[in-house]
C-alpha positions in Angstrom: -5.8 80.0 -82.8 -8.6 82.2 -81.1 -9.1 85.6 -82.7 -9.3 88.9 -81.1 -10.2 92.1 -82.4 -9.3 95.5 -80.3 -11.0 98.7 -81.2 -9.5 101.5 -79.1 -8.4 105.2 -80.2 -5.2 105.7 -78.4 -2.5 103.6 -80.4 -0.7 103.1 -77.0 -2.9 101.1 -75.4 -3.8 99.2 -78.9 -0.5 98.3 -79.4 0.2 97.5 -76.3 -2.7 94.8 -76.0 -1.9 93.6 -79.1 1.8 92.6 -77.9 0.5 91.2 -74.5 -2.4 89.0 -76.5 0.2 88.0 -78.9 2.3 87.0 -76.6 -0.3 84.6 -74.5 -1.1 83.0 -78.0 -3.9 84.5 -79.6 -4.7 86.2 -83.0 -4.9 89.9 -83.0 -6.3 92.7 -85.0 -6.9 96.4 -83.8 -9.1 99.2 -85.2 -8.5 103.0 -84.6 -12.1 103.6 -83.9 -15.6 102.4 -84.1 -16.2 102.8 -87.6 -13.2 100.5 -88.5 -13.8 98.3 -86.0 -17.4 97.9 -87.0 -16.3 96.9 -90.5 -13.8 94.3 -89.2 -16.3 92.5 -87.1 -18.4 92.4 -90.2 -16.1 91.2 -92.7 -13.9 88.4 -89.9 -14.8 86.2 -87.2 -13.4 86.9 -84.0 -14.0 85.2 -80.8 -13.8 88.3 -78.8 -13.8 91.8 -79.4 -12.4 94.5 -76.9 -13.9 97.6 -77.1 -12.9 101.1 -75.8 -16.3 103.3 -75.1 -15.1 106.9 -75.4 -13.9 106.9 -78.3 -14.1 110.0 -81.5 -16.8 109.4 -83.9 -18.9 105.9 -83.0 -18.6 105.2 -79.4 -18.3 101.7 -78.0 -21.9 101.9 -77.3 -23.0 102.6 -80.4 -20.5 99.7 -81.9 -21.8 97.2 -79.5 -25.3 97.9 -80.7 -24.3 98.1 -84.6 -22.5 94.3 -83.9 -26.1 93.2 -82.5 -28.3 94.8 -84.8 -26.0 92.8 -87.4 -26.8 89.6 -85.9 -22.9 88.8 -84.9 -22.6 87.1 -81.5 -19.5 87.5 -80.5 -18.8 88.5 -76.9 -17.8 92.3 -76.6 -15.8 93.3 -73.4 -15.7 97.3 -73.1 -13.1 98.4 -71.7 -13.1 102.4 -70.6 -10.8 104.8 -68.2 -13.7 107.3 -67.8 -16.2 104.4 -66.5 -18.6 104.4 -63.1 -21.3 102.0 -62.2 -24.1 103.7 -64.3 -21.4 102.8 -67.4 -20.3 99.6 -66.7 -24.6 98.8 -65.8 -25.1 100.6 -69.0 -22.4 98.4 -71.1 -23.8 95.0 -69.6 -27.4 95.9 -70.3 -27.0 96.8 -73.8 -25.4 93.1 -73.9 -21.8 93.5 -73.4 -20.0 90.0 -71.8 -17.9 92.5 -69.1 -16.9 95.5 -68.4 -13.6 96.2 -67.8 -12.0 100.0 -66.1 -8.6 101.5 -67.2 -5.6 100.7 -66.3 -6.4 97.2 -67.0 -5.9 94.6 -64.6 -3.9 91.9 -66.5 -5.0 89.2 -64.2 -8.6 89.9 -64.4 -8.5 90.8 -68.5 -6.8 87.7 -69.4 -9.5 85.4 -66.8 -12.3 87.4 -68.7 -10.6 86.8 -71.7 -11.0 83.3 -71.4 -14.3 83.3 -70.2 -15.4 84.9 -73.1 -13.9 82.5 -75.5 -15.3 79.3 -73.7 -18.5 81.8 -74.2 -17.8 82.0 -77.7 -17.2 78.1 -78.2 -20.3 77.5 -76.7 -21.8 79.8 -79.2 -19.9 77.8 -82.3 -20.9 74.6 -81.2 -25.0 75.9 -80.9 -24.6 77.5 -84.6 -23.2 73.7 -85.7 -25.9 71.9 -83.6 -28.7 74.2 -84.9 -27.6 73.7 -88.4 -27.5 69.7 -88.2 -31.1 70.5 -87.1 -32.0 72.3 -89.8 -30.5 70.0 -92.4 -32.4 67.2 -90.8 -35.6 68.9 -91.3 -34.9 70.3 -94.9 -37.3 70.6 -97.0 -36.1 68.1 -100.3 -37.6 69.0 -103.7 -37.5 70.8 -107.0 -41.2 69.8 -108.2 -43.4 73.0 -108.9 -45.4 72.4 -106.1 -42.4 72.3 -103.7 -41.3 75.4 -104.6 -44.8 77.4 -104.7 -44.5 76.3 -101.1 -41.2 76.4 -99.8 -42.0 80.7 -101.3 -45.1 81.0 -99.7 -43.2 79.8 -96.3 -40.4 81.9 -97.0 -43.2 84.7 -97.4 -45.3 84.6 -94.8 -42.4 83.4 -91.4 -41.0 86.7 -90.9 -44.9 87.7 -89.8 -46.9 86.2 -87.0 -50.2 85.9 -89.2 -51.4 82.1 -87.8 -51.0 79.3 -90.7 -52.6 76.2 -91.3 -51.1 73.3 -92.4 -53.3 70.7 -94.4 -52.0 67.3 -96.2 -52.3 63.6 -95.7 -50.3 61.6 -93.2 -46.5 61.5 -93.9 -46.4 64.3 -96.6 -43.8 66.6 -94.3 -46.1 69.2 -92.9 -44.1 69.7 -89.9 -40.9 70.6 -92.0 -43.2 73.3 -92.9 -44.1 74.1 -89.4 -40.5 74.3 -88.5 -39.1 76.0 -91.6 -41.8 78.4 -90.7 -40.4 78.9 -87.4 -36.9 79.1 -88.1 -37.4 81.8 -90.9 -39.0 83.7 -88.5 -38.3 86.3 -85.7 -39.1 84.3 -83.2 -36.4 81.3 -84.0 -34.1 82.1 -80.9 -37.2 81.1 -79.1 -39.0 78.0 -78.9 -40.3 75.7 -81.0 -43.2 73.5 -78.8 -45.0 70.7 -81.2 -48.1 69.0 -79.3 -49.9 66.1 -81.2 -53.5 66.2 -80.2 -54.1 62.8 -81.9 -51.8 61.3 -79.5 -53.1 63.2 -76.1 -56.3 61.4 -74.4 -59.1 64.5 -74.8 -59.4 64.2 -70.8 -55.9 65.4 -70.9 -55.1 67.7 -73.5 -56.6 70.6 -71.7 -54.2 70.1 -69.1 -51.1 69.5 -71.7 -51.9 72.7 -73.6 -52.6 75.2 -70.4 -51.1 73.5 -67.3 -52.8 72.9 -64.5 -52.2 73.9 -60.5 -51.9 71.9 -57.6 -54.3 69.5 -57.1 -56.6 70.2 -59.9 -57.3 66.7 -60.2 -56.1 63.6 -58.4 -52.6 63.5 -60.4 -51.6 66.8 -60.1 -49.1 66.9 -57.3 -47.5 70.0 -58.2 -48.3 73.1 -60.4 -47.0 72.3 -64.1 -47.2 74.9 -67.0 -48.6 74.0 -70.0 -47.5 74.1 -74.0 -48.9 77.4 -74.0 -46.4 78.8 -71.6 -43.8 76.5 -72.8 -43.9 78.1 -75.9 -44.2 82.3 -75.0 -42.4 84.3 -77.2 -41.9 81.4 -79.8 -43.8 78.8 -82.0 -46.5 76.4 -80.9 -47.3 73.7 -83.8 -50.9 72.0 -82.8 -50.1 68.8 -84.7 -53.4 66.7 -86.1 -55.5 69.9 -84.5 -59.1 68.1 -86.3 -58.4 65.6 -83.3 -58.9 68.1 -80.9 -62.1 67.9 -78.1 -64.8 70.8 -78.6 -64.0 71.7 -75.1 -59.9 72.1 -75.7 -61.4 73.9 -79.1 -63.0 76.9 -76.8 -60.2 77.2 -74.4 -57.6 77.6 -77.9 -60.4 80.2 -79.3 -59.6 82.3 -76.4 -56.2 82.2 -76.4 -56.2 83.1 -79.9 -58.6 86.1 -78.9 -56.8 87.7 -76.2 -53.4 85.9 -75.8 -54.2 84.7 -72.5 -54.5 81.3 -71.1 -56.0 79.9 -67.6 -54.2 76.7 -65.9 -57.0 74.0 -65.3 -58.3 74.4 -61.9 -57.1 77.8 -61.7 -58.7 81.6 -62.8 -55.6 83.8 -62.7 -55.4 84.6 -66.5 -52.0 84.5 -67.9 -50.4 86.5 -70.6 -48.6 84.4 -73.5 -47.1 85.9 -76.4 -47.4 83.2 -79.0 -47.5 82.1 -82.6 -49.8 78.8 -83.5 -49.2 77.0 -86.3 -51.5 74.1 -86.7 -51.7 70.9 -89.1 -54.3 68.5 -90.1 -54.7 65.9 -92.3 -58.2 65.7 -92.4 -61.0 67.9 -94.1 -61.9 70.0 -91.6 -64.6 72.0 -93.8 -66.3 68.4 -93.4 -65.6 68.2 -90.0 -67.3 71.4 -89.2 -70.3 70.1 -90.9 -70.2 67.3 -88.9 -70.1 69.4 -85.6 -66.7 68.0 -84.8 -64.8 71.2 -85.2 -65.6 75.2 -84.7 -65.8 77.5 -87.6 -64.9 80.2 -85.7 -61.6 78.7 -84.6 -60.9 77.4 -87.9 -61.1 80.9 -89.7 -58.5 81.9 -86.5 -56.2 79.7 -87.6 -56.4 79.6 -91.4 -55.1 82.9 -92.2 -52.7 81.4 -94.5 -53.3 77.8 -95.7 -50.6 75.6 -96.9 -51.7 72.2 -98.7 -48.7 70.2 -99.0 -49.0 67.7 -101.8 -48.8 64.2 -102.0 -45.6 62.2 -103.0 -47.6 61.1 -105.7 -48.0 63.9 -107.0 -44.3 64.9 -107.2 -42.4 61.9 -108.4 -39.8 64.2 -110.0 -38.5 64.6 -106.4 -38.0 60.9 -105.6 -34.5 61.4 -106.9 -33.4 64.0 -104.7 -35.2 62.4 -102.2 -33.4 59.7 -102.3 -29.9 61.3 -102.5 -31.3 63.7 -99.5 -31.8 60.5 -97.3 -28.9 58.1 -98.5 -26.5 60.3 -97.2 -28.6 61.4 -94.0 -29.0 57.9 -93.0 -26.1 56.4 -93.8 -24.3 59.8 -91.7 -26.5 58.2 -89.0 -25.4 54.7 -89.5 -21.7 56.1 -89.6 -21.2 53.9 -92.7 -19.8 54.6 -96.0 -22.2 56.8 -98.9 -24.3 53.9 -101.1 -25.2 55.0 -104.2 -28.6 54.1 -106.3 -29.2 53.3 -109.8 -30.8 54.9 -112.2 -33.1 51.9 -112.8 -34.2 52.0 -108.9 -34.8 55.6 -109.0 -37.1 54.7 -111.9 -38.6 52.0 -110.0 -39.3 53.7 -106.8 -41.0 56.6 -109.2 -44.1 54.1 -110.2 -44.6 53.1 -107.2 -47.9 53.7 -105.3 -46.4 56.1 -101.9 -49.5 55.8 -99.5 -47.8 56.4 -96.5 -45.8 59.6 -98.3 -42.5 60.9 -97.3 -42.3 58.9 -94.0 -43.1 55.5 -96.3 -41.1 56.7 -98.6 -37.6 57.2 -95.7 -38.3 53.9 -94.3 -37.7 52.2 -97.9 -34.8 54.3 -98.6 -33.8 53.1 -95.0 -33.8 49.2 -95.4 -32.6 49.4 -99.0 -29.6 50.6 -97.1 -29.6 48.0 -94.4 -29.8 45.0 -97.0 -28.0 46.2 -100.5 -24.7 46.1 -101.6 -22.4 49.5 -102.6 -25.3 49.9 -105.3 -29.1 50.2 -104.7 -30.3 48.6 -108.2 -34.0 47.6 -109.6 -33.4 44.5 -108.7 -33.1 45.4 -104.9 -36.2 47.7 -105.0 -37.7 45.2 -106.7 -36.4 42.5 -103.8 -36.7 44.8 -100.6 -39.0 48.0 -101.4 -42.3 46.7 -101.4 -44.0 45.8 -97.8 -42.4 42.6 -96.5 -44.8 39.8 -95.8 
């Protein structure tokens, strides 16, 4: 049953909207004034809240921006028999769903009403969504050097300070990127991930900065780039040590002066964004080589993050395992296996060159070919490359 809560001062009209709600099916509460109302939001969900304005004490203004600066986003319809245009313009501004002028129109509060709640559903079914994202990207371990990570993370998201990623292939450094992200104040916005191993150099220019019309013979219409894409949210540069000297200079700019420039363009264009960057090559080598700039490395490498082998950590393969058993089998729709100690074991001394990725696959065909139970003897059978 939806919930709603009303907050309004005058016990007539609370009671009154209580009984009519009621009466079309839905779950009510009411509050006697901001303050109350404020405290029921926080401690209930509700899937619309119905808000007088003038009110003694906390107006509905002022409990509207409480319920945001909370984080709670549930739709609030104010409702007010002293209202104008600059009110209701006020009310929608601040982020209310509606506004709504006393005596209230049954017909049109009950349409709103539901508007708000398929508003609210939409909201729910995000949360879930963003949450099976999350999980699916976790960040699996209990190992010492998991954790001096997962806190330095944890540390360093809510800022904007630029961090560089550095490990071998497979180890999970975009879990890192994107637990960066999400921890931060910027994870309503989005999250852009561009490989630069996988981009042609004569193209990444264009991927990362757009390009206008007719900048060269393929571009048949004005396309922004990753850059833009990304303003006001996260841009991972995935495998950045592949990037061309050229791409380099125009990255070093934006970096500078948060502004890019669309190939075959010169109108410079203002992006508020946060790189994060990854490599799983030395790029102190690279520099000496002339393959990379020092200057842009030093931009970027204002926190460095070296994530560590799977070797290194073999005290994680268990919940590893567990982590991805019951991820891919979820996937697979098909009941939890379960995996012997004497597998774990084995799976422990082996040699993990391709890391966390090498490391899924296995899990991923011990799944396909076993029985109920993963056991040595399978790991033994199915774990090492087929030939």
């Amino acid at each position: 049953m939806s919930k709603i809560l009303v907050v309004d001062d005058e016990r007539s009209i609370r009671n009154t909207l209580k009984d009519i709600l009621e009466y079309e099916k839905y779950q009510v509460d009411v509050a006697e004034d901001g303050n109350a109302g404020l405290n029921l939001v926080k401690k209930n969900e509700y899937d619309i809240v119905l808000c007088d304005i003038k009110m003694q004490g906390m107006d509905g203004i002022e409990v509207l921006g409480k319920i945001q600066e909370a984080g709670i986003d549930t739709p609030v319809v104010m409702i007010s028999g002293h209202g104008n245009i600059d009110t209701a313009v006020e009310s929608i501004k601040k982020g209310a769903y509606d506004f709504i002028e006393k005596p209230l129109d049954l017909n049109r509060l009950l349409i709103t009403i539901r508007n708000a709640m398929d508003k609210s559903s939409l909201l729910t079914e995000t949360k879930v969504l963003k949450k099976k994202v999350s999980k699916k990207y976790e960040m699996v371990g209990k190992s010492g050097a998991i954790k001096k990570i997962i806190d330095m993370a944890d540390r360093v998201a809510p800022t904007d300070a630029r961090v560089l990623i550095t490990g071998s292939n497979g180890t999970g450094k975009e879990l890192i990127a994107r637990r960066l992200h999400e921890k931060s104040n910027r994870s309503a916005q989005p999250f852009v991930e561009v490989n630069c191993a996988a981009i042609p150099s004569e193209l990444i220019e264009s991927e990362l900065f757009g390009h206008e019309k007719g900048a060269f013979t393929s571009a048949m219409k004005q396309r922004k780039g990753k850059f833009e894409q990304a303003d006001g949210g996260t841009l991972f540069l995935d495998e950045i040590g592949d990037m061309s000297l050229s791409a380099q200079a125009k990255v070093l700019r934006a970096l500078q002066e948060n502004i890019i420039t669309r190939v075959g363009g010169d109108k410079p264009i203002k992006v508020d964004v946060r790189v994060l960057a990854a490599t799983n090559k030395n790029l102190s080598e690279e520099i000496e080589k002339g393959n990379f700039r020092e200057d842009l490395y030093h931009r970027l490498s204002v926190i460095l993050i070296q994530v560590p082998a799977l070797n290194e950590r073999p005290e994680d393969i268990p919940l590893l395992a567990d982590h991805f058993i019951n991820q891919i089998c979820g996937e697979y729709g098909m009941p939890i296996k379960t995996i012997e100690q004497d597998a774990i074991e084995k799976l422990q001394q082996m040699k993990w060159t391709g890391n966390i990725r090498e490391f899924r696959n296995v899990i991923e065909r011990l799944i396909i070919l076993c029985d109920k139970k993963i056991t040595g003897n399978d790991v033994d059978a199915f774990a090492a490359p087929l030939k």
